[in-house]
C-alpha positions as CSV (number, residue, x, y, z in Angstrom):
1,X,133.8,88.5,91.8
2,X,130.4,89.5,93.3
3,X,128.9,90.6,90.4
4,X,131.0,88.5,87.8
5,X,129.7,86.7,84.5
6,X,129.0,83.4,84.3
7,X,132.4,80.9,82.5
8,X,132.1,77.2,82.3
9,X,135.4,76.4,83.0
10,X,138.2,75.8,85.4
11,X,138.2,78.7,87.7
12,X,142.2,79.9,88.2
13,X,143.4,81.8,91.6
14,X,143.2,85.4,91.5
15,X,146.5,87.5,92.6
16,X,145.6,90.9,94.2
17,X,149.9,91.4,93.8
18,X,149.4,90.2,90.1
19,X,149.2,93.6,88.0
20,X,146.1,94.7,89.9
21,X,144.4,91.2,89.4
22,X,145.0,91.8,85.7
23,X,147.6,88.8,85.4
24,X,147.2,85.2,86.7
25,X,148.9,81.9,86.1
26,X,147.0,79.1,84.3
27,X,148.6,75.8,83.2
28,X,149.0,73.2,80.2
29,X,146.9,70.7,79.4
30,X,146.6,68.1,76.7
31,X,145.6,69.1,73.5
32,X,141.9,66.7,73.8
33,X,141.3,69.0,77.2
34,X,139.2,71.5,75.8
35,X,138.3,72.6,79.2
36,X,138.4,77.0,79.6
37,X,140.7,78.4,82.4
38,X,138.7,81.4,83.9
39,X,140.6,84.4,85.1
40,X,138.5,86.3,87.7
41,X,139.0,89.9,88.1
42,X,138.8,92.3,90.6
43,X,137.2,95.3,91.0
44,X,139.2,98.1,91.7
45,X,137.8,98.7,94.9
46,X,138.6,97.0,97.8
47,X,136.7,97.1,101.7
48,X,138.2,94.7,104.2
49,X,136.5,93.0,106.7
50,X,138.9,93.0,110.1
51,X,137.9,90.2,112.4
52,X,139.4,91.5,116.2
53,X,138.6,88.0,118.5
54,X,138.0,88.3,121.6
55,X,139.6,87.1,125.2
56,X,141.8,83.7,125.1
57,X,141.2,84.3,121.0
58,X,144.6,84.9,120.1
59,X,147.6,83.2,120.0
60,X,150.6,84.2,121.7
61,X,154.1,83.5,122.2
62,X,156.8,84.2,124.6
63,X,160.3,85.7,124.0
64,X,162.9,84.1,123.8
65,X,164.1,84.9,127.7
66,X,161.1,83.5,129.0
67,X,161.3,80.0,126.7
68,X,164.8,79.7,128.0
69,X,163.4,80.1,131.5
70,X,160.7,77.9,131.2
71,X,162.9,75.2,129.2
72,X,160.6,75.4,125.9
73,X,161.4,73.4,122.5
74,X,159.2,76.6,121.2
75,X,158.0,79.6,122.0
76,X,154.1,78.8,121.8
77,X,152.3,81.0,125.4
78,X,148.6,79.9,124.1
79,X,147.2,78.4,121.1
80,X,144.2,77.1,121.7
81,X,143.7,74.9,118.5
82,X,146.6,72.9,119.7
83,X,145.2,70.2,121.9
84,X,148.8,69.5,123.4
85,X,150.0,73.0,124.3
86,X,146.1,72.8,126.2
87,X,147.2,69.7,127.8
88,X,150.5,71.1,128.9
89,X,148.5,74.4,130.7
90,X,145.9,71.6,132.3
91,X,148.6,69.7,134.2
92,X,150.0,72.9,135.0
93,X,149.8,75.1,138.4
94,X,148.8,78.4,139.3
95,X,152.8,79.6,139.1
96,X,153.5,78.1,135.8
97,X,150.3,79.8,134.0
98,X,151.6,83.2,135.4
99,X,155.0,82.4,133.7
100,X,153.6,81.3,130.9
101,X,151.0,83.6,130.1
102,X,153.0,87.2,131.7
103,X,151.7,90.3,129.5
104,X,155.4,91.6,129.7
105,X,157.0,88.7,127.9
106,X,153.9,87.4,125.1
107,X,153.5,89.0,122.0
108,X,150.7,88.3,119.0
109,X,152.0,84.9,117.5
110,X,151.7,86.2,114.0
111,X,152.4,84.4,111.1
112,X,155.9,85.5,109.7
113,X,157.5,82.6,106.6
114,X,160.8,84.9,106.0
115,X,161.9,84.9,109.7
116,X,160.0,82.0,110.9
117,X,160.0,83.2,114.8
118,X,158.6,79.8,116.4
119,X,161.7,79.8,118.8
120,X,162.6,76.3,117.2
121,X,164.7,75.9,114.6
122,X,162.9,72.7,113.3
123,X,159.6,74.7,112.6
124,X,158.6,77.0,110.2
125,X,155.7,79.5,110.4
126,X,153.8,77.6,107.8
127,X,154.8,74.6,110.4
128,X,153.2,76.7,113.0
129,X,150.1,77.9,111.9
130,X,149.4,75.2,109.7
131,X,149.5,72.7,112.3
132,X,146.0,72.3,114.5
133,X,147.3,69.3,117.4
134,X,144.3,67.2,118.0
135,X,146.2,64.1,118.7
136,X,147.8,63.8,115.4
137,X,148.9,66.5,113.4
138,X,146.4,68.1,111.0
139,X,146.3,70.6,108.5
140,X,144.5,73.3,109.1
141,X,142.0,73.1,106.6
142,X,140.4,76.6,104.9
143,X,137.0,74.9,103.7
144,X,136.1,77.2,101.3
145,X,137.4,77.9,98.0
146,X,136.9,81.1,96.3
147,X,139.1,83.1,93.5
148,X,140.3,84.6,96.2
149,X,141.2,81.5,98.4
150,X,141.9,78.6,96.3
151,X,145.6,76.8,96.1
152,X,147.4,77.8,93.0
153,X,147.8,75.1,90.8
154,X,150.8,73.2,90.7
155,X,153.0,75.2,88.0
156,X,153.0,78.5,89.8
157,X,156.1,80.2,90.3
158,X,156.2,80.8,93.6
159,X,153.0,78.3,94.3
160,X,150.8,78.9,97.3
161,X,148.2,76.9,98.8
162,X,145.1,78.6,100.1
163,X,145.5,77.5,103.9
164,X,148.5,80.3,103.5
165,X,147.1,82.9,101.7
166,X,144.4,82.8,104.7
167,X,147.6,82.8,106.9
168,X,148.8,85.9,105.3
169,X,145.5,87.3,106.3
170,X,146.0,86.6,110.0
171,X,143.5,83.5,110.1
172,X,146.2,81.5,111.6
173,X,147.2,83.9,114.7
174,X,143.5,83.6,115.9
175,X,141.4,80.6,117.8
176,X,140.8,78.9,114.4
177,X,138.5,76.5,116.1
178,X,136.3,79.0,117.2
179,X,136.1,81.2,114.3
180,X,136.3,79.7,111.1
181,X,132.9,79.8,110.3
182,X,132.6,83.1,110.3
183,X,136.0,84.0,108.5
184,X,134.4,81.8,105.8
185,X,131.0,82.7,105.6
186,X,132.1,86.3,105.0
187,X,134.8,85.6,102.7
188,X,133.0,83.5,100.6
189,X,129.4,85.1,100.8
190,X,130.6,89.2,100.3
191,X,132.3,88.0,97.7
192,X,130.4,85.5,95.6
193,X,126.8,87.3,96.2
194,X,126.2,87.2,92.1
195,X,127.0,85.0,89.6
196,X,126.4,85.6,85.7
197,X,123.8,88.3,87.3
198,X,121.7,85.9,89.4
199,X,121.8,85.8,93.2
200,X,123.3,82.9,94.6
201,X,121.1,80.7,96.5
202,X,122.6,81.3,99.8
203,X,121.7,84.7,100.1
204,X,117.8,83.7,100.2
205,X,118.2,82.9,103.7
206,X,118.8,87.2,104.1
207,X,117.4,88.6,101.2
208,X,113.6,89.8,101.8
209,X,114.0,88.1,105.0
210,X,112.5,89.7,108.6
211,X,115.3,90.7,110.4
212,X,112.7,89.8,113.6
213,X,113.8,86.4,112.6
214,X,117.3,86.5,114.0
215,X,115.6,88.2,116.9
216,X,116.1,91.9,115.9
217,X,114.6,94.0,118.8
218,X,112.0,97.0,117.2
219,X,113.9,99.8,118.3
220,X,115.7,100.7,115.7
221,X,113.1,98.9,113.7
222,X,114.9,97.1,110.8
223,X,113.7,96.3,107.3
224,X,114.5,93.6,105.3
225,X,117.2,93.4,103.3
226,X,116.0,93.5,99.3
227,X,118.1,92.4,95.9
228,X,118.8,95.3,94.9
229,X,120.3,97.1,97.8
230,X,122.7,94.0,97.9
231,X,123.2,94.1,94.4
232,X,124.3,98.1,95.0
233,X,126.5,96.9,98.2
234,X,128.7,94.6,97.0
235,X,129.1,95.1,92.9
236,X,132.5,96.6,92.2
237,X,134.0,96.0,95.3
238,X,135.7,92.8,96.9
239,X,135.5,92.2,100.5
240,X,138.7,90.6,101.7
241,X,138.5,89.2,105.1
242,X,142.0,89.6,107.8
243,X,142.0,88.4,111.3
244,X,144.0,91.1,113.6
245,X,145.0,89.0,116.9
246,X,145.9,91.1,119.7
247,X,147.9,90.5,123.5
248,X,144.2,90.2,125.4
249,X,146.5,90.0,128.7
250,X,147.6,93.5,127.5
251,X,145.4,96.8,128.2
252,X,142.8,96.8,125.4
253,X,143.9,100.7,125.1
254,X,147.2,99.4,124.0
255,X,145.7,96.7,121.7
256,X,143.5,99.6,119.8
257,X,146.2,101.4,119.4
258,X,148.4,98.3,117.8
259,X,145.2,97.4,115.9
260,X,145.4,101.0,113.9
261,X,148.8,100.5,113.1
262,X,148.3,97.4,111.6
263,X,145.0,98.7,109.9
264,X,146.8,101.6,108.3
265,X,149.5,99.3,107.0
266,X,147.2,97.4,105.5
267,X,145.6,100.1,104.0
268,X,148.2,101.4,102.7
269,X,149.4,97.6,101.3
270,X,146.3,97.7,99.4
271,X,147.2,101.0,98.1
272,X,150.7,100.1,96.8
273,X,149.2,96.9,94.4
274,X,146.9,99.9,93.1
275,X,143.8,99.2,94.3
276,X,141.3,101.9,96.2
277,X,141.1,101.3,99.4
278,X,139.9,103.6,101.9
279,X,137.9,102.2,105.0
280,X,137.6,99.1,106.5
281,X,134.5,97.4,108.4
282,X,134.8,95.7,111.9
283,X,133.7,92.9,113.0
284,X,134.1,91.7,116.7
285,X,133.7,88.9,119.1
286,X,133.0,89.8,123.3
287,X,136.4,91.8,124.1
288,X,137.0,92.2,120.6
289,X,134.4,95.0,120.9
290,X,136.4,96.9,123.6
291,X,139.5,96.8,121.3
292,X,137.3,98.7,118.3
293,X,135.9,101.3,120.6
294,X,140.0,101.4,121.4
295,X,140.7,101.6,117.8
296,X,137.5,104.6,116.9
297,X,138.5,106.5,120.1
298,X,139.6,110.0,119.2
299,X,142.3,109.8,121.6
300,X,143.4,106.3,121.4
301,X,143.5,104.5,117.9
302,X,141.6,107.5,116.4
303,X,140.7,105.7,113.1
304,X,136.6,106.4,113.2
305,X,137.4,108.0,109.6
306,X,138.7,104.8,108.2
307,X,136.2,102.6,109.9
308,X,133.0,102.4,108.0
309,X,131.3,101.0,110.4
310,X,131.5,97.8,113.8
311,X,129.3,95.1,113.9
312,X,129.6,94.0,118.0
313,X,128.9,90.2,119.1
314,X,128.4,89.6,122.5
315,X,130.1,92.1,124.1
316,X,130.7,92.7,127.6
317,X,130.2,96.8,126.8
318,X,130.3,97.4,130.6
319,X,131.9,94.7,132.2
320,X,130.7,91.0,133.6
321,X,129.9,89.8,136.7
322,X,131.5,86.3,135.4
323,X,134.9,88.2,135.7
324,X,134.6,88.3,139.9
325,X,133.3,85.4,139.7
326,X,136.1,83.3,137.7
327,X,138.8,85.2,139.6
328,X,137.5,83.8,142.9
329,X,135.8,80.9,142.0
330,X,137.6,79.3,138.6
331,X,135.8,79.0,135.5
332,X,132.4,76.5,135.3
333,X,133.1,73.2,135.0
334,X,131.5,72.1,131.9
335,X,129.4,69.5,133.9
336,X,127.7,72.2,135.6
337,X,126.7,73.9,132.5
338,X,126.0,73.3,128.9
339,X,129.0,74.2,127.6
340,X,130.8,73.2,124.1
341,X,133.7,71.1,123.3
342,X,135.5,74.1,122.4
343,X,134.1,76.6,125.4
344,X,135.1,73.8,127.9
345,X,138.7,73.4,126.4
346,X,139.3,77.0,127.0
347,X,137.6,77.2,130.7
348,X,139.6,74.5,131.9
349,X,142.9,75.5,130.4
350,X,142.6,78.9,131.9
351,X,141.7,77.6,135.2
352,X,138.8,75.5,136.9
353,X,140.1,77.4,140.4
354,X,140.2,81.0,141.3
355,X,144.2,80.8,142.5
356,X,145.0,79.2,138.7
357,X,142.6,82.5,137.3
358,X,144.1,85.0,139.5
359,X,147.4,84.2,138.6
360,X,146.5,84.9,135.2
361,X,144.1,87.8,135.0
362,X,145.4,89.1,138.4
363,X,148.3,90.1,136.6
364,X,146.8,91.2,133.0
365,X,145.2,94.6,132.2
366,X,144.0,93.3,129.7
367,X,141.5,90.5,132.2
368,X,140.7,93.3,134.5
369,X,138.9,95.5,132.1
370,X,136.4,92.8,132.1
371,X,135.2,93.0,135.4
372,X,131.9,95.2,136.2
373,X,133.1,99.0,135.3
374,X,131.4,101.7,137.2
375,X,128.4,102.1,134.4
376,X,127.2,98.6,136.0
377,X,125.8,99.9,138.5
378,X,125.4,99.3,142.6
379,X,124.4,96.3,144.8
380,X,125.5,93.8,142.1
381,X,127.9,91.9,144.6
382,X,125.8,90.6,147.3
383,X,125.8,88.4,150.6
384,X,123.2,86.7,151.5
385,X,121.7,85.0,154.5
386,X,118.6,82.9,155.4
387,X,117.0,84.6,152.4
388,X,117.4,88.1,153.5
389,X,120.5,90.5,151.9
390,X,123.5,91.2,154.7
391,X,125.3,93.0,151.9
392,X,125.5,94.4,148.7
393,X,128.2,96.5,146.7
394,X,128.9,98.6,145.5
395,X,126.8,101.4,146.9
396,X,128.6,104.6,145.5
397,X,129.0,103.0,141.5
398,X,132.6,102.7,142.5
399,X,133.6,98.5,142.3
400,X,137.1,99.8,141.8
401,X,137.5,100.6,145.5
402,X,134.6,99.3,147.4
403,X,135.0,95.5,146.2
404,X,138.1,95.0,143.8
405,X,140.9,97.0,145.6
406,X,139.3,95.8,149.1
407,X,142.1,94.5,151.7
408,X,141.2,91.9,154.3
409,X,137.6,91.5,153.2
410,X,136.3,87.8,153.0
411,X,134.1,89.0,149.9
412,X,136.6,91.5,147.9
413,X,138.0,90.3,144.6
414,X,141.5,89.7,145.5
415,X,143.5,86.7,147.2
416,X,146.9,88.3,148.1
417,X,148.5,85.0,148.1
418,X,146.8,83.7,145.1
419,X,148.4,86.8,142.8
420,X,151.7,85.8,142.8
421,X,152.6,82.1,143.2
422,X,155.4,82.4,140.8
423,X,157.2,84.7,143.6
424,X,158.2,86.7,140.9
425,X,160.7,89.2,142.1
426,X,158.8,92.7,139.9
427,X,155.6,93.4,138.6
428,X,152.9,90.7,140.5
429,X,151.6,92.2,143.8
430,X,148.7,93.0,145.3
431,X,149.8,97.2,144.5
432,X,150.7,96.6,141.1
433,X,147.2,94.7,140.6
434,X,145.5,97.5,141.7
435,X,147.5,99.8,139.8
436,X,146.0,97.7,136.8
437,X,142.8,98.4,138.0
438,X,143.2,101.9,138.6
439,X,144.1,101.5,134.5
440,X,141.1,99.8,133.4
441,X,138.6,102.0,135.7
442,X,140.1,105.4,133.3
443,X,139.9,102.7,130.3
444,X,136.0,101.9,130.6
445,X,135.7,105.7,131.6
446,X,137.2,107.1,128.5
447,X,135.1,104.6,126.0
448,X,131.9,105.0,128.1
449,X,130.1,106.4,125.2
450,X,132.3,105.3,122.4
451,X,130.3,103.5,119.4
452,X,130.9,104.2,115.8
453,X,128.0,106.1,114.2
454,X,127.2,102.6,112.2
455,X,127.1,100.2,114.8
456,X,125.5,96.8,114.7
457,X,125.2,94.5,117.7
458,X,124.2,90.7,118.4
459,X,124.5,89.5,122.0
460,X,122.7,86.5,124.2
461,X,119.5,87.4,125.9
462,X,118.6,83.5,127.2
463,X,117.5,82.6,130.4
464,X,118.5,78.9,129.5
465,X,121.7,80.3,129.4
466,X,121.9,82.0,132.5
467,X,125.3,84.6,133.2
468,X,126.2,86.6,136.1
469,X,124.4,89.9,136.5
470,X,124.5,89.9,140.2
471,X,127.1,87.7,141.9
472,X,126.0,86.2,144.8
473,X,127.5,84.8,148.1
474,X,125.3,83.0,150.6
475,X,125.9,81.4,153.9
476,X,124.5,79.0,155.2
477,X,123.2,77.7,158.9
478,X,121.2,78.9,161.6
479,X,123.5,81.0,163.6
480,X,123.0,84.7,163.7
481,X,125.7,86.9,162.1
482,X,126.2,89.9,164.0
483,X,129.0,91.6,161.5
484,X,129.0,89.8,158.3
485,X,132.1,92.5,157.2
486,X,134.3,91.0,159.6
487,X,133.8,87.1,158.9
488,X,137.3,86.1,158.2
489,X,138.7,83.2,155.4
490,X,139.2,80.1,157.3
491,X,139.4,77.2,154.3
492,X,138.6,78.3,150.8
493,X,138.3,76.0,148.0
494,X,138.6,78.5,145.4
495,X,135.8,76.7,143.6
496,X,133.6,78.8,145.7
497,X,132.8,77.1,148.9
498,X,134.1,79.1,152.2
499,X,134.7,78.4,155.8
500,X,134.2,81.5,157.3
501,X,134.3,82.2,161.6
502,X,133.3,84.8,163.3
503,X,135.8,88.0,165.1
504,X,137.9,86.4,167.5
505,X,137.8,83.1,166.9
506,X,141.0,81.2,166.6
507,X,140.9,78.9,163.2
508,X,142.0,76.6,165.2
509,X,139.1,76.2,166.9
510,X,136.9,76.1,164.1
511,X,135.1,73.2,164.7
512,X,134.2,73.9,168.3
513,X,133.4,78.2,167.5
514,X,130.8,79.7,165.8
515,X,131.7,79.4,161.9
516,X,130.0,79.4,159.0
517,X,129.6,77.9,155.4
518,X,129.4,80.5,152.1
519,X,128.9,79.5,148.7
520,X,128.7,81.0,145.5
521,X,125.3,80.6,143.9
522,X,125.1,80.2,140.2
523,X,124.1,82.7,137.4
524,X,120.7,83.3,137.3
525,X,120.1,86.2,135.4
526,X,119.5,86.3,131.0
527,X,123.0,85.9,128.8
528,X,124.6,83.7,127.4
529,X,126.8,82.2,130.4
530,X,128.9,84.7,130.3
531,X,128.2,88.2,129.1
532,X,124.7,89.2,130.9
533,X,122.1,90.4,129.7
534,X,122.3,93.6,131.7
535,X,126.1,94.4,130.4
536,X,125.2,93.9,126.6
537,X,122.2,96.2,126.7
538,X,124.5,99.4,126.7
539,X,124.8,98.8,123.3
540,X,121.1,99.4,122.5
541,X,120.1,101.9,125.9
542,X,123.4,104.0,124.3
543,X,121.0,104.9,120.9
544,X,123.7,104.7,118.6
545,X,123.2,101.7,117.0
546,X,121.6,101.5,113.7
547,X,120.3,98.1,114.6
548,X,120.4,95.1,117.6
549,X,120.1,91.6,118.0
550,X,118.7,90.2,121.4
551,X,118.9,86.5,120.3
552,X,119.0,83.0,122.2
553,X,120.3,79.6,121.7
554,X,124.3,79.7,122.0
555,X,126.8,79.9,124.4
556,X,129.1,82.8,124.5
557,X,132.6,81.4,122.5
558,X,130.5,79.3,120.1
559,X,127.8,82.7,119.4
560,X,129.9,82.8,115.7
561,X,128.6,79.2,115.0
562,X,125.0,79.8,115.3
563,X,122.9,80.2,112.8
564,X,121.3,83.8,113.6
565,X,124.4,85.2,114.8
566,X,125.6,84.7,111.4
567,X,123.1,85.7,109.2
568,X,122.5,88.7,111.6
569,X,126.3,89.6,111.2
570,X,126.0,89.2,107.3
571,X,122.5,91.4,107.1
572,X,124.6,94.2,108.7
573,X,127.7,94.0,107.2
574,X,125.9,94.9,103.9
575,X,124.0,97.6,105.8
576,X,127.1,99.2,106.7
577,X,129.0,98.6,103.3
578,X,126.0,100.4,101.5
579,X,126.5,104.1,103.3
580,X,130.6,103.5,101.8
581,X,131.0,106.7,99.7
582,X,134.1,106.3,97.6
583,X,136.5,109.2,97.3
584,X,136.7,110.4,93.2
């Protein structure tokens, strides 16, 4: 594998279930084909990599109840990849995307051939996850091939093409789309760092590199990476690579504690084939990284002894403005903001207006632990006027009850009418929303200074790609406000634009009385349009991190597809997998 001689040959698939590796299956050929078939072998050591995606990363389906309800050929709640089930949100309203996307009734759409839940009876899981709807159907394509990952070839009793044994990994149940490249590059690279002795090419672009290139801040300072302390990282060991989707509309205490289970089976999996496997390494994307401090939390997942270590990207360790913002305002329209093809598909499926968001999030723990949490500080949420500040929240480090909770205030986070259009008869008011919130102010409490001991982060730092630090509301016009609190709601857009009037004014009369115009101003503080700058710096004021990345250039969903993200991810997954001390 990473450290395996050098055959000319025809390179056959390797079998972890296979004898240990030891067996494969070849095939004939014609007596003139001289050609060698190479059997790779494994080393008996194994350390998986566990992707954990992060918000609107997984895919989800919907019992079987709520398909019936909602008159479903199949049971798909959100899948991303699929440009049709997209389509289908996009022409829907604020009460069907509450239906649809209810954290009671939507479970991980995992990838499951023997009982093949799809909630149709004409598709398979292969069918399923195979399948990525752009407008035709197309395979979805693993574009690597490895040993590891490489279809079996056409004799194999029972044969499998890679695209499924990267299902059985849980590549399939994640925003594929969005995260292939870095499912690949870590498959592939971990595990094919040697060859006949001699460092593949690739790994020049890390190897005796600066970490300052990918923008590594000095504090810790970092030094390059060298041959030989790759060499030591990776020889005898493989580096498989599983993607763990989780219910992001669930708490993300409840998805850590999911997330061990399945960790610990897999452990265990590997175990069983007789391999030594004894930790695992994390890797995360934005609320990903909540779900691992989850997972490491003593009294949650409690599996800090079989992580070896996190590497965190773009995570919003305290919270985002962006949160209040989308719940009131929608998400950006992509015109407004430099947003990718694959960013803009998820924005607008979600919900370009705050009622279509709040429907949504208002009703999922899981949304809510996103907003600001009490380490974010005061005066964040702010009104202003003219130029000069009228307002700003919240002034006791408390958002929970001086803005979110708030009842009859123009500015707090919640619409009563916009949380429950569906008129669902249990479980979507404004008192079970902020019994949610209640949830996720203990949750951000109890991970506050949660980080594994060997910790990498990467996170946006760009003023070209501004986020929401500090929200901000401003009215406009000359008139004087003499109580800005008790402005009340007149017309609201719920792209941001307010008609507000003043106490005692009859809406009615709104045109001839005093009223006034409030808008939400756009981000203006560093990120990377979504996580600020501000919220992702916990990571490095905490001092528990062996090593951050403040870096620029890419836009929060796509931060997996650039270049420094990457390499930065790759450096410190072989700084982590070099403190693994293996049991005897």
């Amino acid at each position: 594998m990473a450290n395996e001689p050098h055959f000319p040959g025809f390179k056959l698939p390797t079998h972890p279930t296979l004898k240990k590796s030891r067996e494969t299956q070849g095939f004939f050929t014609p007596v003139e084909d001289l050609i060698a078939q190479v059997h790779s072998v494994l080393p008996m050591r194994v350390l998986p990599i566990i992707f954990l995606p992060g918000i609107m990363g997984s895919n989800l389906r919907m019992t079987a109840e709520r398909q019936k309800q909602m008159g479903r050929k199949a049971n798909i709640a959100w899948r991303p990849d699929s440009i049709a089930e997209a389509e289908r949100l996009l022409r829907g309203n604020a009460a069907m995307r509450q239906t649809q996307l209810d954290p009671q009734t939507t479970e991980v759409d995992v990838y499951d051939p023997l009982r093949n839940p799809t909630g149709d009876v004409n598709e398979t899981a292969d069918t399923r996850h195979d399948v990525i709807k752009v407008k035709h159907n197309l395979p979805l394509e693993v574009g690597i091939n490895s040993p590891l990952l490489m279809d079996d070839p056409i004799t194999a009793r029972p044969r499998k093409s890679k695209a499924q044994k990267a299902r059985e990994r849980g590549w399939g149940e994640v925003f594929y789309k969005s995260y292939q490249t870095i499912l690949e590059m870590c498959e592939q690279r971990l595990n094919t760092a040697f060859s006949g002795g001699k460092l593949d090419s690739w790994w020049t672009n890390i190897v005796n590199v600066p970490p300052i290139e990918w923008q590594a801040h000095s504090q810790p300072n970092l030094s390059p990476l060298d041959e030989s302390a790759l060499r030591k990282a990776v020889t005898n060991c493989w580096f498989p690579v599983h993607a763990m989707g989780y219910n992001w509309l669930e708490s993300n205490r409840r998805s850590g504690i999911r997330v061990a289970e399945r960790i610990n089976h897999l452990i265990r999996q590997y175990q069983d084939q007789g391999f030594r496997c004894e930790k695992v390494i994390i890797v995360t994307h934005s609320m990903g990284g909540l779900v691992a401090r989850a997972l490491i939390h003593p009294k949650i997942g409690n599996m800090n002894e079989k992580v070896l270590g996190v590497v965190h990207g773009v995570m919003p360790a305290i919270g985002a403005g962006a949160a209040y913002k989308r719940m009131r305002c929608g998400f950006e329209d992509p015109g407004l903001v430099s947003l990718s093809p694959i960013a803009s598909v998820t924005a607008k499926v979600l919900g370009n207006f705050g009622p279509e968001v709040t429907a949504v999030l208002g009703n999922a723990p899981g949304g809510l632990e996103l907003l600001p949490s009490q380490a974010y500080g005061n005066n964040w949420l702010r009104v202003t006027h003219r130029g000069k500040t009228l307002k700003s929240l919240p002034k006791n480090a408390d958002p929970y009850e001086e803005i979110y909770k708030l009842r009859g205030k123009w500015f707090g986070l919640l619409r009563e009418e916009w949380i429950n259009p569906a008129e669902t008869e249990f479980g979507s008011s404004f008192e079970n929303t902020c019994a949610h919130l209640d949830q996720a102010k203990a949750f951000h409490n109890e991970i506050a200074c949660t980080y594994h001991d060997n910790s990498f982060a990467h996170y946006g730092a760009d003023l070209k790609r501004a986020a929401w630090h500090k929200v901000v509301w401003d009215i406009a016009g000359d008139a004087e406000i003499a109580n800005v609190e008790a402005l009340k709601i007149v017309s609201d857009d719920g792209q941001g634009s307010l008609c507000l009037i003043a106490p005692g004014v009859q809406p009615s009369s709104c045109a001839a009385g005093p009223k006034f115009m409030a808008r939400m101003q756009g981000p203006c503080d560093a990120g990377d349009q979504t996580v600020p700058l501000h919220s992702a710096e916990h990571q490095l004021q905490s001092g528990k991190f062996r090593g951050v990345f403040r870096q620029s250039g890419y836009e929060h969903q796509d931060s997996y597809k650039d270049d420094r993200a990457l390499r930065s991810t790759l450096y410190s997954l072989v700084q982590i997998a070099q403190r693994m001390t293996w049991a005897e």
